[in-house]
N, C-alpha and C positions, 0 to 999 in steps of 0.2 A: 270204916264199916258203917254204913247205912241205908238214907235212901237214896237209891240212884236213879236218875231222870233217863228213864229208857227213850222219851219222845217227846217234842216240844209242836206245839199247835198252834194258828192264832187264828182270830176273825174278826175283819170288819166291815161295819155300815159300807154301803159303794154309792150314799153321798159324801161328797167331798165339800167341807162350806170354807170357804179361804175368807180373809182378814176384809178383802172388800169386797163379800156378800156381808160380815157383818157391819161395816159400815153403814149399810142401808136399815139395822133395825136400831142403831146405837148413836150417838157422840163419840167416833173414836176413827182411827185410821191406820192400814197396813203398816205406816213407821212406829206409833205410838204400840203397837199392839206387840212387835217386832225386839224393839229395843226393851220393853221392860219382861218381855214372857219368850221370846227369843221362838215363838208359835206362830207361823203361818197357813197352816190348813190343820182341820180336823177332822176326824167322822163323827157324823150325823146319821141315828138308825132313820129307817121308813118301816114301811109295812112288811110284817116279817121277819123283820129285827128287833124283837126282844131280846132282855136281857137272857132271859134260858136259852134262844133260838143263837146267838151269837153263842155261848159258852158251848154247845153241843157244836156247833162248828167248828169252834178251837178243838175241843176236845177227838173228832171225828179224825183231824190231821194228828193230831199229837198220837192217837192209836193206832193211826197207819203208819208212822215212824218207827212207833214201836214194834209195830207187829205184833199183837192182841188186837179179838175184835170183844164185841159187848159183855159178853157170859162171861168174860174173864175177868173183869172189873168188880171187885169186892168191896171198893168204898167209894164214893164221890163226894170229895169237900171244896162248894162253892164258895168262893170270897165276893161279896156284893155288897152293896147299902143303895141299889138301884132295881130290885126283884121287883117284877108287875102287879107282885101280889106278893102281900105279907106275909100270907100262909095259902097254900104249902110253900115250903122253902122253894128259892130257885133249883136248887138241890131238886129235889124230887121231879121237877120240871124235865129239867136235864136227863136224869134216869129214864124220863118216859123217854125224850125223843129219840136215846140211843138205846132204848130196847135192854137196860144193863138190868135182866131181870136177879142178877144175884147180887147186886150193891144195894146197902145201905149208905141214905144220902143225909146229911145237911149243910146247911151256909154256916159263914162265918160274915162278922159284921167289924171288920177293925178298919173301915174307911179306907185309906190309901196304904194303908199297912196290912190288911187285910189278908193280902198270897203270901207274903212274910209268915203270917201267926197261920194260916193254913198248911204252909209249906213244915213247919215246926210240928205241928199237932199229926200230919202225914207221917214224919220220921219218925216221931217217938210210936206210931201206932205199929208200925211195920217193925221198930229195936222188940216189940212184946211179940207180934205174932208176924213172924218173918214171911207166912205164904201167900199174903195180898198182893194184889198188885192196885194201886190207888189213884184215884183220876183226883187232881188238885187245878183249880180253875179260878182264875182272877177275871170276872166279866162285868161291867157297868154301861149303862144308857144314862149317863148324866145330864143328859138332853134333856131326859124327864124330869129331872130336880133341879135346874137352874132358870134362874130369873133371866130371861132373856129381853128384860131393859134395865139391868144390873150392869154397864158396864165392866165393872172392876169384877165380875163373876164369870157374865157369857163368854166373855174372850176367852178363858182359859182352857175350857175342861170337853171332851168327846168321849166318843162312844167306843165300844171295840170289849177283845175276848181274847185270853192269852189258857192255854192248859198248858200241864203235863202229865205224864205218865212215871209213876215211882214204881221200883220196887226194891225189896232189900239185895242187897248182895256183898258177900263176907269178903269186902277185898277194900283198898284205901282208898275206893272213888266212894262217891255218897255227898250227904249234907256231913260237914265237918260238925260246927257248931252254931246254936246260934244266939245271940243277945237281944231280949222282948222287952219291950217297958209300956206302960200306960202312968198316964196323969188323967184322973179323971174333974182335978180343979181347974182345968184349963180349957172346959168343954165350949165355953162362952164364946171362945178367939174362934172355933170352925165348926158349925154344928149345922144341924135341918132337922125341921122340927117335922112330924108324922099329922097324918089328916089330923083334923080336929075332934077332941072324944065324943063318945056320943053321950056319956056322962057329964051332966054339966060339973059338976062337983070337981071333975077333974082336967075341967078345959083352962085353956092357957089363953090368957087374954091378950096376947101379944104373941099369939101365933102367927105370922104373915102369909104362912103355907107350906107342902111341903118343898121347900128347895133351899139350895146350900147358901149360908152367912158367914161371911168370913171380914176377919180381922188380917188385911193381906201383911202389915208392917210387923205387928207382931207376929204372926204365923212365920214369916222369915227370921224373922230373931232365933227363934224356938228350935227353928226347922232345921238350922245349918247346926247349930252348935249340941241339935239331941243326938241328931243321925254322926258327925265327928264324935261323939263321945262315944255309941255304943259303937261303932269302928272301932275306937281306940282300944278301949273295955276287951273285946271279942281279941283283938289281936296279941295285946298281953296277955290275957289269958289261955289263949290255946299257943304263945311263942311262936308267933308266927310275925316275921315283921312284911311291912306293905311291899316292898320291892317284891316278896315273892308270888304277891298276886297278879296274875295273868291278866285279866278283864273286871273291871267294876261293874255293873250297872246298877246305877240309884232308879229310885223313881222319881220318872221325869214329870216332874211337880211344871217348872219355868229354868228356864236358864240362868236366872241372875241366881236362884236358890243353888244349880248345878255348879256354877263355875265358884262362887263362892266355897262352897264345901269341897271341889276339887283343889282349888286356893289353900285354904286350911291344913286338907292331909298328906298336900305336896304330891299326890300320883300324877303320873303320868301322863297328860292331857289323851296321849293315845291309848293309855289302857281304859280310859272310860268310854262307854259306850253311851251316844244319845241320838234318841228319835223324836225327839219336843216338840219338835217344827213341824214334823206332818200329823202328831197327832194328839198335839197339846196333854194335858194332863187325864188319864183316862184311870185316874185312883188305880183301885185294886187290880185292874188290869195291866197298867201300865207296865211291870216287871215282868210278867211272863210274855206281855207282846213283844218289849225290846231283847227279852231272851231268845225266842225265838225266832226274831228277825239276827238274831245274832249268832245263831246255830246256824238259821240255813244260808248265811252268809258266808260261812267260813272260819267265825272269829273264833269258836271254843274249838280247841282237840283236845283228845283225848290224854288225862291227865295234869289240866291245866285247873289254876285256880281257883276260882267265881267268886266276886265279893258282891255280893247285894244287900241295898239298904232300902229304907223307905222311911215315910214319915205323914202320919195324918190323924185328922180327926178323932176326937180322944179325950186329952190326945194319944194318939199311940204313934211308935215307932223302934226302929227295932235294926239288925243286921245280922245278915248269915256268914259263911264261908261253904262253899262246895267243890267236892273235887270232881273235874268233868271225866 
């Protein structure tokens, strides 16, 4: 008994930048990029692709799935750390372009873990008042925020917009359970820092700009061993063992972080799902895009599984269980 994913959405840039266009802005090459991120093409927004504009597109498919159109939509909670603007939220963005005049909106900011802790904060709203129906949306432009003569940075990360559509319903499909964590001593390993204040009092003299820093060696130390523990954690505690989940999907951070963590909890090479390769790490987006590339594939029926993890910036990280 929870929330149930009536419809899944996605949207992306329709630039496509592969491993050697970025050879030409970098020191680096298709094999090198290949073997350690297991990432060969990305999206890249253009004009018209915002972050709000991509999530209202996820969102748009995921409500025709559903079948609700705008006036039925009671809440919008976007997952972002790449919104065009700080305020209004992307949230509110969103609401305009899909006309949802009776939702109330805002973001959520938990990095790559971001549709995890919105997907959570969705369920528990809908366990108090069962008659919503909830747009929940993982959208980033990381385009915006990256050092693009950063090698060990630009290689990794695109653009793109994954939604769904929740509502409650009194039966054993839904989100099961889920396990959240933050470390907030460990913001140093993957952070980005905001314009520079206008306060001087309160500027940061080692600000470089706004775009993502990352500690890539530690960040995998972190990353394999947070996301296997709250797995672990989550699966003892609701007695559930791994054999009986249907489909994984992590968020696809890189490959060496994926196989590694599939290594660890022993699943099934084929129950996990990965899209890495076409569209490198797209943070908060990343789990609802390979969700619903994995509905409208075929892979979830009705009644099966879902294990999703995630892991980022924070740091935060975290694991669900849902039964489709």
């Amino acid at each position: 008994m929870g929330a149930v994913i009536l419809g899944t959405g996605s949207c992306l840039p329709q630039k496509i930048v592969s491993n050697n266009d970025l050879e030409k802005l970098v020191d680096t090459s298709d094999e090198w990029i290949v073997s350690r991120t297991g990432i060969s093409t990305r999206r890249i927004s253009g004009k018209g692709e915002a972050t709000y504009q991509l999530a209202a597109g996820a969102a748009e498919k995921a409500m025709e799935m559903a079948g609700v159109d705008a006036d039925s939509i009671d809440l919008i909670i976007v997952a972002t750390m790449s919104s065009h603007m700080l305020m209004p939220s992307c949230a509110c963005f969103v609401q305009k372009e899909l006309g949802a005049r009776n939702a109330f909106a805002y973001d959520v900011n938990a990095a790559c873990s971001g549709f995890l802790f919105a997907l959570d904060s969705g369920d528990k709203y809908l366990r108090v008042d069962k008659g919503k129906k909830i747009l929940v949306i993982g959208t980033e432009t990381l385009s915006s925020r990256t050092n693009w003569e950063d090698r060990n940075t630009c290689i990794l990360f695109g653009d793109g917009a994954g939604a769904v559509v929740l509502e409650y319903q009194d039966n054993p499909r839904g989100v099961v359970a889920s396990n959240l964590f933050s470390d907030g001593t460990l913001w140093n390993l993957l952070y980005m820092h905001s314009a520079p204040s206008c306060n001087p009092d309160l500027q940061q003299p080692d600000n470089p700009g706004a775009h993502i820093l990352m500690e890539g060696r530690e960040v995998f130390k972190y990353a394999v061993k947070a996301m296997e523990g709250a797995i672990q954690d989550l699966l003892i505690r609701e007695n559930i063992d791994l054999d009986a989940v249907d489909l994984m999907i992590p968020h696809q951070a890189n490959i060496r972080i994926l196989k590694k963590l599939v290594s660890r909890l022993g699943i099934k090479k084929e129950k996990v799902f990965i899209n890495v390769q076409k569209y490198g790490n797209t943070s908060a987006a990343s789990i609802p895009l390979a969700l619903d590339e994995a509905n409208r594939e075929g892979r979830l029926q009705r009644g099966d599984l879902l294990l999703v993890c995630s892991f980022g910036g924070g740091f935060t990280w975290g694991a669900s269980l849902l039964r489709w």
